[in-house]
N, C-alpha and C positions, 0 to 999 in steps of 0.2 A: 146267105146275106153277109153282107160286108160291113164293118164297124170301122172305117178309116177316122173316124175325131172322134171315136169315143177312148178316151184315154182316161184312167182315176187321177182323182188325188188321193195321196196317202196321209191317213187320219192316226191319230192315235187315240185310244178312249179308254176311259177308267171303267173298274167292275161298275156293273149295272144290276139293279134288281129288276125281276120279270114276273107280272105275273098274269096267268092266263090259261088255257085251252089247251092239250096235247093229244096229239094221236099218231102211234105209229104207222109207217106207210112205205109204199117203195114206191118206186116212178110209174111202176105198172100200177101198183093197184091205190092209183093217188084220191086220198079223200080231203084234199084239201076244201075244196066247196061244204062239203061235213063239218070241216072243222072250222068252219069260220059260221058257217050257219050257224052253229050251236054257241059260238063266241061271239057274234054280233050284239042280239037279244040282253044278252048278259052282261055286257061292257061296263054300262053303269053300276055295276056292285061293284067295280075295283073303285077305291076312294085312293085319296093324294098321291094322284096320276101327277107326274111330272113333265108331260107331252103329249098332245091330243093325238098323233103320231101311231100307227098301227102299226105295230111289227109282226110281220112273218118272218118268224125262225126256223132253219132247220141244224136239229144237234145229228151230224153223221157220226158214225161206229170209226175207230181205226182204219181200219183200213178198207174203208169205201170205195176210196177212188182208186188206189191201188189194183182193188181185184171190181173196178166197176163192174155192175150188169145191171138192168134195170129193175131188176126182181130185190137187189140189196132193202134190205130195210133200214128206217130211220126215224127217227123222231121229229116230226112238225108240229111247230106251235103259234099258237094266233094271239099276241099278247100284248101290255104294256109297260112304260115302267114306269116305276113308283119309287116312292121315297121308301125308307129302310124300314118306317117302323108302318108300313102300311095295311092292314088287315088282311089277309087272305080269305075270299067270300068260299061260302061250302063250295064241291065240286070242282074247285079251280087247284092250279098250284103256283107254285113260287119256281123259278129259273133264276141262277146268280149266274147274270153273264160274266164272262175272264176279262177283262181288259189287254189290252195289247194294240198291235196296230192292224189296218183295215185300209185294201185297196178299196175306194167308192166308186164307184160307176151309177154315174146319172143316167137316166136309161127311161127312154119315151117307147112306148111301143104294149101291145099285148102281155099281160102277164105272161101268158102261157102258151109263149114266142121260145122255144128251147135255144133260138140261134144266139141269141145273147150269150148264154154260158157254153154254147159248144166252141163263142169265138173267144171270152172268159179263158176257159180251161184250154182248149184248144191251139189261141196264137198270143193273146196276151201275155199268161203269168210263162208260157215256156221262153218267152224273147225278152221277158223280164229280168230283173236282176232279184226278184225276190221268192220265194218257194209258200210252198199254203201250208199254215197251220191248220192242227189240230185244235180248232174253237169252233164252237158255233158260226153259220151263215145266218146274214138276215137280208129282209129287206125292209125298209122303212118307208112307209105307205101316208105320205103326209098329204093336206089338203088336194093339191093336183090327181091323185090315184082316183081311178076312175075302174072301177072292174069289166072287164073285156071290154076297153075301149080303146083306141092303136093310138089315141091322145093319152093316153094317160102316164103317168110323170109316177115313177117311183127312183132310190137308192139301193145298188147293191154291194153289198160290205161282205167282204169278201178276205178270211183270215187271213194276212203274211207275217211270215217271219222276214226280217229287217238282215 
């Protein structure tokens, strides 16, 4: 699949608090559906949410992409953010996202469409002028996200360095 208009804007965004749901996982043995199962139900125990806004994060290891294989492990999280002094409910944790800057790609289609990040990683960031941090990925899953539906409207923010 081909992404000829899908082009980012680059964002810059200040630390973020996180809190929410984690499980480690690698592409093979992906429990995402687990981990949002188990984070849905629960949502309403995070209080002074700052955006109704669902983020899926993934925090990758050093050198991920470097020595990719699908078997890598990582840590995926199913979260929100909240103001600083916000309680942390049992069972949950707190994520302090880094600030910096963030290629966005507006991106319609199936979650769990891999062609998006093979054209991402692939032909974007190499024709780019910018290189990928070490920070957290996310996606920000705002009213339009619709889970496995090819309409459905999420962001993906995607770390560079400048």
């Amino acid at each position: 699949m081909h992404f000829p208009t899908l082009t980012p804007r680059i964002e810059f965004i200040h630390n973020k608090r996180l809190i929410g749901l984690h499980l480690e996982m690698s592409l093979q043995t992906n429990k995402t559906g687990q981990l949002w199962a188990n984070f849905i139900p629960r949502r309403q125990e995070i209080t002074q949410v700052l955006s109704s806004n669902l983020i899926s994060l993934q925090n990758y290891p050093p050198n991920y992409f470097s020595h990719f294989s699908i078997s890598n492990n990582f840590e995926k999280w199913a979260c929100l953010e909240v103001s600083p002094s916000a309680h942390i409910p049992y069972g949950m944790n707190e994520l302090q996202l880094p600030g910096g800057h963030y290629a966005v790609f507006d991106y319609q289609g199936l979650s769990a469409n891999s062609q998006i990040f093979e054209y991402i990683f692939g032909s974007w960031l190499p024709s780019s002028q910018y290189e990928l941090d070490h920070r957290p990925h996310f996606e920000v899953l705002g009213e339009k996200y619709k889970n496995n539906d090819p309409n459905s409207e999420e962001e993906i923010w995607i770390p560079i360095k400048m």
